[in-house]
GUVOGU-988304 format. One line per 8 residues: number of its first residue (from 1); for each residue x, y, z of C-alpha. Coordinates in steps of 0.1 Angstrom, whole numbers, plus 5000, padded with zeros to 4 digits. Example, Ala and Ser with C-alpha at 12.3 -4.5 7.8 and 13.67 -1.06 7.14 Angstrom:
<atoms>
1 = 5123/4955/5078  5137/4989/5071
</atoms>
This chain:
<atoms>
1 = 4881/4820/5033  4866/4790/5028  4841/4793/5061  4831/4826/5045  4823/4810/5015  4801/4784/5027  4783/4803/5043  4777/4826/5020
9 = 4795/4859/5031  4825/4876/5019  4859/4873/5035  4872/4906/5050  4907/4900/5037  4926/4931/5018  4957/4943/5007  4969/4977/4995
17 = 5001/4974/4980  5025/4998/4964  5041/4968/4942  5072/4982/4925  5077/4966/4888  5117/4961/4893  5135/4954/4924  5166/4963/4913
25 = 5177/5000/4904  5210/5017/4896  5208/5052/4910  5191/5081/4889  5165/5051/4876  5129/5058/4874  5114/5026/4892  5075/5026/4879
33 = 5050/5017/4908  5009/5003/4909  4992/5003/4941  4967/4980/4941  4939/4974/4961  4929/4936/4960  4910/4911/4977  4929/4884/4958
41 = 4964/4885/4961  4979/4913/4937  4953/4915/4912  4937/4946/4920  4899/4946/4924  4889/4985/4933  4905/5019/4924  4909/5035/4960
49 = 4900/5068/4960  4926/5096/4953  4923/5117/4982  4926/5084/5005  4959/5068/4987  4992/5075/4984  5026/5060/4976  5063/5070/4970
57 = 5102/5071/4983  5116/5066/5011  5149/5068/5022  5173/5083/5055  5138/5088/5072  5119/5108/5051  5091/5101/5026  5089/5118/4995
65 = 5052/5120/4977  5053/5103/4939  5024/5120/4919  4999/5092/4908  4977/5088/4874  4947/5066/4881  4943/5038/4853  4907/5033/4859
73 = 4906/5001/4834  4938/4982/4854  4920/4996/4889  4955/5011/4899  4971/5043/4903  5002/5046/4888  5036/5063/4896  5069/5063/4897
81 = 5098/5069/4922  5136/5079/4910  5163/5059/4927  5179/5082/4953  5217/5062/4950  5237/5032/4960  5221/5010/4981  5182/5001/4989
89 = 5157/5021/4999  5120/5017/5001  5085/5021/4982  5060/5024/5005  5020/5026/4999  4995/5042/5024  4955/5043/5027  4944/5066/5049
97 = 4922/5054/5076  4885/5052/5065  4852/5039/5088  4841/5005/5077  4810/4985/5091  4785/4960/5090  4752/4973/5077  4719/4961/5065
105 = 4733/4963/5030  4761/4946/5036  4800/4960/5045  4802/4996/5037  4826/5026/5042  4798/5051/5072  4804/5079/5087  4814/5077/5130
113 = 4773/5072/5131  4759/5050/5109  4722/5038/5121  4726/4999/5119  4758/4998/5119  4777/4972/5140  4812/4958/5139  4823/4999/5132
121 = 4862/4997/5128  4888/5022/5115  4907/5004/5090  4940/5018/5072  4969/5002/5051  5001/5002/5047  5026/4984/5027  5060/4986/5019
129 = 5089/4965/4998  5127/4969/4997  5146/4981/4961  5180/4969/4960  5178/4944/4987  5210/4925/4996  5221/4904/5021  5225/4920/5055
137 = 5196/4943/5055  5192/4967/5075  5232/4975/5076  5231/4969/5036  5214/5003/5040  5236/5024/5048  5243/5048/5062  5204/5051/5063
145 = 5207/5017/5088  5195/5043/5118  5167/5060/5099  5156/5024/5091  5157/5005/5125  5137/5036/5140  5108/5031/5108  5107/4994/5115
</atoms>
């Protein structure tokens, strides 16, 4: 980061995180979710677009969609996810793959043929963090503990 600062660029470090605002839920809880999109850690910096982004449940191996709100003024989208019972399970966050490359206007999201364009690399994100997490994970999630170690 510093390298890029001196000389004068901008670093190409970015996170998309589905950042749950409890770790901790007791089953039937509503656990309230902002995926963020930041080039400083957690402070998000750009509202990714709807159709790209999405975030929600999962649990035994399957994922379950949470409907998000964009809340343009925080630059998040919002959601929730209801605890599915004992034990953890995950929140996971996912931006689909978009085309990103150097251009004579700087970084920007091109199409598969951009004239100019160099450095043209398919970028997507994913993030992920545990809810209920206990000593022993994975085999604190059970019985998911199969689902989980093929995810991982």
């Amino acid at each position: 980061m510093t390298a890029a600062a001196l000389w004068g660029g901008t670093a190409a470090a970015h996170e998309y995180v589905a950042k749950p605002l409890a770790m901790q839920a007791r089953p039937g809880q509503e656990v309230a979710l902002e995926v963020v999109s930041s080039h400083v850690f957690l402070r998000s910096v750009e509202l990714e677009d709807a159709k790209d982004s999405r975030a929600g449940l999962w649990v035994d191996g399957k994922r379950t969609p949470a409907a998000r709100r964009a809340d343009e003024q925080a630059m998040v989208h919002r959601c929730s996810v209801t605890a599915p019972g004992e034990g953890c399970f995950l929140v996971t966050g996912e931006r689909a793959a978009q085309i990103w490359a150097s251009t004579p206007q700087g970084t920007r999201r091109v199409g598969r043929e951009a004239p100019g364009a160099t450095n043209v690399r398919l970028i997507e994100k994913f993030s992920k963090a545990v809810i209920n997490a206990s000593p022993g994970i994975p085999a604190a999630c059970a019985p998911s503990a199969t689902a989980w170690r093929s995810w991982c």
